[in-house]
Every structure is written in C-alpha cells, then in structure tokens.
N, C-alpha and C positions, 0 to 999 in steps of 0.2 A: 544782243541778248534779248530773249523774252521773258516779262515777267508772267508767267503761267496762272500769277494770282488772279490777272485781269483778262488776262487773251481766251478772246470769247469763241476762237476756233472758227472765226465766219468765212475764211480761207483767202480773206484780200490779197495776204499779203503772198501769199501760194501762189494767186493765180497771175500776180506780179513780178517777181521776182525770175530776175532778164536772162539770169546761170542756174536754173531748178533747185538753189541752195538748201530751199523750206520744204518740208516736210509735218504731216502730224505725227503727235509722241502716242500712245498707247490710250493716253486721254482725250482724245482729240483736240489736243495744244499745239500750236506750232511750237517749229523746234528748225533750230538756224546751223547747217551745217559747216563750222567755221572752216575747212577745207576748201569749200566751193567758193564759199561767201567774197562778192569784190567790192564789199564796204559802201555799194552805189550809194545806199541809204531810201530806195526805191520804198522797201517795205513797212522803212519807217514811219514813211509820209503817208504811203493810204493805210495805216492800221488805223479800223475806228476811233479804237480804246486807247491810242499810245502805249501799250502793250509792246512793243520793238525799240531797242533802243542801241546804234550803233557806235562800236568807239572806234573813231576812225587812230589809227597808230600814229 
C-alpha cells in the first residue's frame, strides 16, 4: 500500500521493483499493482519517505 499523502513520486521504488509491479497514478504517486506484486518488500526499503507499506498474508 502507498500512502499518496507522503509519496514524493521520486520513482525509487519504480526503478526497484524486481516484477514491474509500480507504476505512477495520474498524480505522479506511485501505485502498487497488487496482481503482479510478490510481496519482496524491495520497495519498501528504498522508499525515502516510508510512503510503502507491505502486508505480507
């Protein structure tokens, strides 16, 4: 999940993420496509802000 309140769009976690999951939303926010998504937690770690937050099942 991204909180869009603080995701500053600086595309880390884009240019990280190991299955193309992330994308930007219309705002330029990331946005986590839970279809692709394999929970690494890859994104979570390099987001500056902690703006990513995954729940692993």
């Amino acid at each position: 999940m991204v909180d869009k309140e603080i995701c500053l769009g600086c595309g880390a976690c884009v240019n990280m993420c190991p299955v193309g999951a992330i994308k930007f939303d219309e705002n330029g926010k990331a946005e986590i496509d839970p279809n692709i998504c394999i929970k690494c937690g890859t994104c979570e770690g390099v987001c500056p802000v902690s703006a990513i937050t995954i729940k692993k099942d």
